[in-house]
LOGU-49981 format. One record per residue (C-alpha): residue in one letter; x, y, z. Coordinates in pm, whole numbers, plus 50000, padded with zeros to 5 digits. Example, Ala and Ser with C-alpha at 12.3 -4.5 7.8 and 13.67 -1.06 7.14 Angstrom:
REM residues 2
A512304955050780 S513674989450714 
This chain:
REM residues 568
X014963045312688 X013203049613031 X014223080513230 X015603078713562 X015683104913859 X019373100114009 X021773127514193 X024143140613906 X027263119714080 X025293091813994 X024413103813665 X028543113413611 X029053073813608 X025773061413463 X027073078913170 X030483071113197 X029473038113207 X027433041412910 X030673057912713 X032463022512789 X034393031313037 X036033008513263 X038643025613447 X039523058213581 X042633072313691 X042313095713977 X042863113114348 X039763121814567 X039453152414761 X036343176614916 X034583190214590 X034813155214454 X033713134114731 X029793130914653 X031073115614333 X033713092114463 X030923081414733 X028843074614412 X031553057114172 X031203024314504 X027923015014304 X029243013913940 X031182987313783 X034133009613710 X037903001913834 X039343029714027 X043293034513997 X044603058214266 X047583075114180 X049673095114436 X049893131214226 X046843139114005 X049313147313692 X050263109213738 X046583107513660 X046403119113315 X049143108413176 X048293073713257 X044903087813119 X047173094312822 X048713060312839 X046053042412855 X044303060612551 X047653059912306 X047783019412401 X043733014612340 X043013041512099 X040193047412374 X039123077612556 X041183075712912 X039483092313186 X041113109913501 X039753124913776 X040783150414114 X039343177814296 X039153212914315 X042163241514335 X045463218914356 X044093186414221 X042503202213980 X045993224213867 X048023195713869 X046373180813560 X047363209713363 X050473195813226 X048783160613174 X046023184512929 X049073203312746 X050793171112677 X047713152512555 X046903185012362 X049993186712193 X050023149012087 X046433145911974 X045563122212273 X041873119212367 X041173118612709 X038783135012914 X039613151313261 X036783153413532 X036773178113841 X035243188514119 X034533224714214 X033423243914488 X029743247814532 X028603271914212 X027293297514547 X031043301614641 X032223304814265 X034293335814249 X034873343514655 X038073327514675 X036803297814859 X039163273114987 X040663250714679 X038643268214467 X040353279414136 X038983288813766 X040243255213633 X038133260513311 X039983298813240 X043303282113321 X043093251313096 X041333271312809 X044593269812607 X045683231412675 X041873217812601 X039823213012286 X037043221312482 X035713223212851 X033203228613026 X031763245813409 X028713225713516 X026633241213774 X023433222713790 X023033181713767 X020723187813478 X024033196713254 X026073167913362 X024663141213112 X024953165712802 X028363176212903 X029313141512951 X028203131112634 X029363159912426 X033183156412620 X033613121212471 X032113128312111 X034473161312123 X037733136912255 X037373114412011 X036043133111716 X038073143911430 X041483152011584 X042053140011907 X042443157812230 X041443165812592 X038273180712704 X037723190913067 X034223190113304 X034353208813602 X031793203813780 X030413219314121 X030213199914429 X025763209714443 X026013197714086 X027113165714207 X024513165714495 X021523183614314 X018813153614191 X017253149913838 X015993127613605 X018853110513339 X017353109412962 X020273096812782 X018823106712457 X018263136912502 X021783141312645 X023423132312287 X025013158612127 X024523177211828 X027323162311584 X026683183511317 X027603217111585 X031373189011654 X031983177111296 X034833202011161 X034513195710804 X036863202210582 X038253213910300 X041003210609972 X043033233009781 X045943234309531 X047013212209266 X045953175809193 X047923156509424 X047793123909141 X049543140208950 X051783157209146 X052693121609308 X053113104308892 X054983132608806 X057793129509115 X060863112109046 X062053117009400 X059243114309593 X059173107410005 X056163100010248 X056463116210569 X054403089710802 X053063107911079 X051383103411437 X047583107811233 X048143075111048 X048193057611384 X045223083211526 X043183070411221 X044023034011172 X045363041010825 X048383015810811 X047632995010561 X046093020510307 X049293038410358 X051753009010325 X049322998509982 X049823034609864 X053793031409946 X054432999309798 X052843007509479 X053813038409379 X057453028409567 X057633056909785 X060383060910074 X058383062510392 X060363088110652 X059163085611020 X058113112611255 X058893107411638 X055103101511720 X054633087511352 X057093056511464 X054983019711442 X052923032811125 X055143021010924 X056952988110994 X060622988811066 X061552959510882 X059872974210555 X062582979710322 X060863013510200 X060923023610607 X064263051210554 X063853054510977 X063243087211160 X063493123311012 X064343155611186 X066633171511492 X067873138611578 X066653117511238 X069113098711052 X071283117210846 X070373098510512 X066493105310592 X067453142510600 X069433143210320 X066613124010190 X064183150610225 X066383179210133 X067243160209787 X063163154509712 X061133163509463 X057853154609628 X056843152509992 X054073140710079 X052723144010466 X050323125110624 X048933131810925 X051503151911079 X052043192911093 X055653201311024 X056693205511390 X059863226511421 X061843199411514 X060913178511161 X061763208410982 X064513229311108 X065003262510906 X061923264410747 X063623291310476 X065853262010341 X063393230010420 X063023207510141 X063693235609865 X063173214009547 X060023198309640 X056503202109600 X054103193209876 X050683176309971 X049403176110283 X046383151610397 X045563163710785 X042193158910967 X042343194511112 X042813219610824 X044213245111074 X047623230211058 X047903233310592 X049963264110609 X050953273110969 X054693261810957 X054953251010557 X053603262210283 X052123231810085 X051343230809706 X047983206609776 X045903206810092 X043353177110222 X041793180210506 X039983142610605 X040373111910756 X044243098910621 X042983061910560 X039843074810352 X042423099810150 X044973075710091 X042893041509990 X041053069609739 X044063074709594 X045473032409483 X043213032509170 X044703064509047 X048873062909144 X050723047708892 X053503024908946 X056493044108860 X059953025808847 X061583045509154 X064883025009172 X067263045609110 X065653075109392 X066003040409646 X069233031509502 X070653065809579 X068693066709911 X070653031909985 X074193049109926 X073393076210156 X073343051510441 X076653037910398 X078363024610716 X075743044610940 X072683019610844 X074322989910994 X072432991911333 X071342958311354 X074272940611513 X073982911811738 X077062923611910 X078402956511956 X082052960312074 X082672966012427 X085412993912535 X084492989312904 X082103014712883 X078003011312915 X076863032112634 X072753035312619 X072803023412288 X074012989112381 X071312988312633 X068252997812414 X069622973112121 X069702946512394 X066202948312502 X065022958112176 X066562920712033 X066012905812363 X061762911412344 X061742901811986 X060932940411938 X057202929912076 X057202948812354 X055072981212431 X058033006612524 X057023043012685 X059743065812695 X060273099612871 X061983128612693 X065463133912605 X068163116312508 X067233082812640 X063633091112405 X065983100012072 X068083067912114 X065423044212193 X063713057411840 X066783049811692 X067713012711831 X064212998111935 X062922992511599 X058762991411610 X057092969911341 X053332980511498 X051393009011563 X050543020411973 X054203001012054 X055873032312100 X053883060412352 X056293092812433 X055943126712475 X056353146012146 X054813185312148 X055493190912506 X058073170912582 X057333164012913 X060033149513147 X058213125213413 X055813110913184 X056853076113134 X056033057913418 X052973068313435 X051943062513085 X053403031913100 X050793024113369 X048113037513206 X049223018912906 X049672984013106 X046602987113261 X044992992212861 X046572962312786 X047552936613071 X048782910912845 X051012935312671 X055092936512808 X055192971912888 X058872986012932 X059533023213054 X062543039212909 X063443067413146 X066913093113206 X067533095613587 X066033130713568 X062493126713424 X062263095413684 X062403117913970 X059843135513867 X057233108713900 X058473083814055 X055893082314355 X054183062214075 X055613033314163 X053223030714440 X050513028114235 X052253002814061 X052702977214349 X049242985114472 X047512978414132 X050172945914106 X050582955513769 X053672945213599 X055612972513440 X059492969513348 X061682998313426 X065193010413226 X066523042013398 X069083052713181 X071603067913459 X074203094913322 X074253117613626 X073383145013403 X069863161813238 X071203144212940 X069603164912671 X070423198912769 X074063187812886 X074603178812530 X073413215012442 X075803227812723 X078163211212567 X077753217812172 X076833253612226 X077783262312623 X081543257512579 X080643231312805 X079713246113096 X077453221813295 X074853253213453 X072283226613658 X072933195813481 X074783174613698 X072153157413884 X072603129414158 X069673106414238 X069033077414537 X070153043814494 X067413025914232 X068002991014325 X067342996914720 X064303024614660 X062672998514415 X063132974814717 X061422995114913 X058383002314703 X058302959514672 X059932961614325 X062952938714218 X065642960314152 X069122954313992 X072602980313897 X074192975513559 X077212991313468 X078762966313218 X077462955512875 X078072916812953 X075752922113233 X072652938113044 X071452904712904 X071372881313179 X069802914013426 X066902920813148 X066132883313087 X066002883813478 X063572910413523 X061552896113243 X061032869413446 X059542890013759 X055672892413781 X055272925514002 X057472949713790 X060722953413767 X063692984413784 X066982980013611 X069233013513688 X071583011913390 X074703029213490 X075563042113159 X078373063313024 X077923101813141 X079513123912881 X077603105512540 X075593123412280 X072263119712044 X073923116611690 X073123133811440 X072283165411547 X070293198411377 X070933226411534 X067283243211656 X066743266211343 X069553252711131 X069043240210787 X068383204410782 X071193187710620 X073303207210871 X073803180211056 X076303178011367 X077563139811319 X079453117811564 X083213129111537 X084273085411606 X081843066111661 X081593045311923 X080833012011771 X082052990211525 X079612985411211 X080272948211133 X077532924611019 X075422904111248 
């Protein structure tokens, strides 16, 4: 390919370009402006959001709704700082996007110039990799090496900071010389322990726990072959939800803190787990001391630093989860498992009955009846992005996801504020996706300048604030473990329906269940986004409930429950 002699902002989006991108999500500023001024002459779509950590999560968005590499952008010092949480969450979640920056000319590096702040020592710890790019010469290679990095293996962020004479200095682009050594990337890796075949004949009581890396990898359908022969119990992580489908009558639902008690018990009662793609997170797990005592375990991960971290396993494989798990069809026998479901089946009793067209109404708006609603109301189609906390724990439990990428939240970090503008991020991915954000009145707040670059993209995004007048999550910890003292919970908030008005959204108030359908089908029908404030009841809890470091079968359960379990 024939060289050319370019300034390196030029050469940022030549290869950006190249990479396939087609968007960016980003906020300009001083040590970014000679490559904003440059980005006019490339065929790239520029979002501007109105806070730079807007940026990458809808960076994040975007790339969890494409399985792409999103791309955000800002400058120096603040802009740069305010992408930090954006990195952690991606981090955490195994999201690959790649955050660019501009820095103060590489003269003034280390003087305390104005906005000028070591952005590469500060997001060291939140960043597979990053780089500080002094001279235009390094911009292709670092380009090139950031996306390979991304997407490569396990997913994550990589950062380029790069200095404002970077972006002005002039050189010639040679694209292949710019590609990077794979071999120096590729994190091969490794197996130990027993031989999982025969560990997995062997099991009588065997369960699959489906993680976020089957999604990562695109290994649903080895995984649901694999499950269906060998008639294996698939249990859910949060981020794993969608790799399994819901409807599957080997799906047992979601495990963990706020998992269903029978996929608990489930796991406790096993003689076999095996994980795929995911890393026994804390909140999977509880007590680690007690956690799934009778069972062996196999782990199949793409980054052999998780085999061991949290659980000891009794057979490690570190590769791609689709490669692993197709390898293994020929091999599995099909064992008659029916009494393991059978007994799995019992454990559900009364509490399994979710799926009811109609759930009683006491004159009270409980978030569950709202979630069910939209869930049956969108034909359980829709892409839904949640925030974190309660609103996140009940939407896993009543939206039921029969696809992969349909459910985008916050996991790891847990970071309130994300929704809308993931959601954005994940709209703008897929425009001909319906994209619902499922938000508490808290985490909205936190982002919800975001709806400005909503209305100015005209990008139709539906909105379900789930209003207690509380931080819902840690009131319920206030109350199981606070004596119920409310320390900084009680939160008020502006009116929804009149600020959506004023950003040019249609707005509407809910606060009874016979008004939910007729106010979603409603905003359904709007074309520039929509924001439903569902005035729910205040004082309501996630059910069932481990205890942080409690055993897992220690579950706190609903002391009445607050619906009626009939059939639909």
């Amino acid at each position: 390919m024939s060289k050319k002699t370019l300034t390196g902002a030029q050469i940022l989006w030549e290869c950006l370009v190249r990479e396939g991108v087609e968007v960016v999500f980003g906020y300009p500023g001083g040590a970014i402006l000679p490559a904003y001024d440059a980005m006019l002459d490339y065929p790239i779509r520029h979002i501007l959001v109105r806070h730079e950590q807007g940026a990458t999560h809808m960076a994040d968005g975007y790339a969890r709704a494409t399985g792409k590499v999103g791309v955000a952008i800002a400058t120096s010092g603040p802009g740069a700082t305010n992408m930090i949480t954006g990195m952690a969450t991606a981090m955490m979640d195994s999201s690959p996007i790649v955050c660019i920056t501009g820095q103060v000319g590489s003269g003034l590096i280390g003087s305390d110039a104005f906005q000028e702040t070591d952005i590469t020592g500060i997001s060291l710890p939140v960043t597979k990799h990053n780089y500080l790019v002094t001279q235009a010469s390094e911009i292709a290679p670092a380009v090139r090496e950031a996306f390979a990095i991304a997407k490569h293996g396990r997913p994550g962020p990589v950062l380029i900071d790069i200095t404002k004479d970077a972006q002005l200095g002039v050189c010639e682009l040679d694209w292949d010389e710019a590609a990077p050594d794979m071999a120096s990337i590729d994190r091969s890796g490794h197996s130990f322990g027993a031989d999982p075949i025969a560990l997995i004949n062997a099991a009588q009581r065997p369960v699959i726990l489906a993680g976020h890396g089957i999604i990562l990898g695109g290994a649903e359908e080895a995984v649901r072959a694999f499950a269906e022969k060998a008639q294996i119990p698939v249990a859910m992580t949060l981020l794993g939800i969608g790799s399994f489908p819901a409807s599957h009558p080997l799906n047992l639902g979601m495990m963990g803190m706020h998992g269903e008690a029978w996929v608990n018990t489930a796991i406790q009662e096993s003689d076999l787990l095996i994980a795929l793609g995911m890393r026994f997170d804390d909140r999977v797990t509880g007590n680690i001391k007690t956690y799934a005592p009778h069972a062996r375990k196999i782990h199949v991960d793409i980054d052999p630093a998780e085999f061991n971290k949290n659980v000891r396993v009794d057979s490690a494989i570190a590769g791609d989860v689709g490669q692993v798990v197709a390898g293994w069809l020929d091999q599995v026998a099909e064992v008659d498992r029916s009494k393991w479901l059978a007994h799995i089946s019992d454990q559900k009793g009364d509490a399994a009955v979710r799926d009811i067209k109609n759930l009683p109404d006491n004159g009270h708006l409980y978030a569950a009846h709202v979630i069910h609603d939209i869930w049956r109301i969108t034909n359980g189609n829709a892409i839904v992005v949640t925030d974190v906390g309660q609103h996140q724990m009940w939407e896993a439990q009543y939206y039921h996801h029969e696809s992969p990428r349909s459910l985008i939240t916050s996991g790891g970090l847990g970071t309130m504020g994300f929704a809308l503008p993931a959601a954005i991020g994940a709209k703008v991915g897929k425009p001909d996706a319906e994209v619902w954000v499922v938000v508490g009145d808290g985490g909205f707040q936190m982002t919800l300048c975001e709806l400005a670059t909503m209305v100015q993209e005209d990008l139709d995004v539906k909105i379900c604030v789930i209003n207690n007048g509380y931080l819902g999550m840690v009131r319920q910890w206030q109350e199981f473990f606070y004596q119920r003292r409310y320390a900084a919970t009680p939160i008020t908030g502006p009116e929804l329906e009149k600020l959506a008005e004023a950003y040019g959204v249609w707005g509407a108030t809910v606060t009874a269940r016979t008004e939910v359908e007729p106010t979603v089908a409603t905003a359904r029908q709007q074309t520039k986004g929509a924001l439903i404030d569902f005035r729910v009841e205040q004082e309501d809890s996630v059910f069932p409930m481990v205890p942080a470091g409690n055993d897992l079968h220690n579950m706190i359960r609903r002391p009445s429950p607050i619906v009626e379990t009939s059939a639909d």
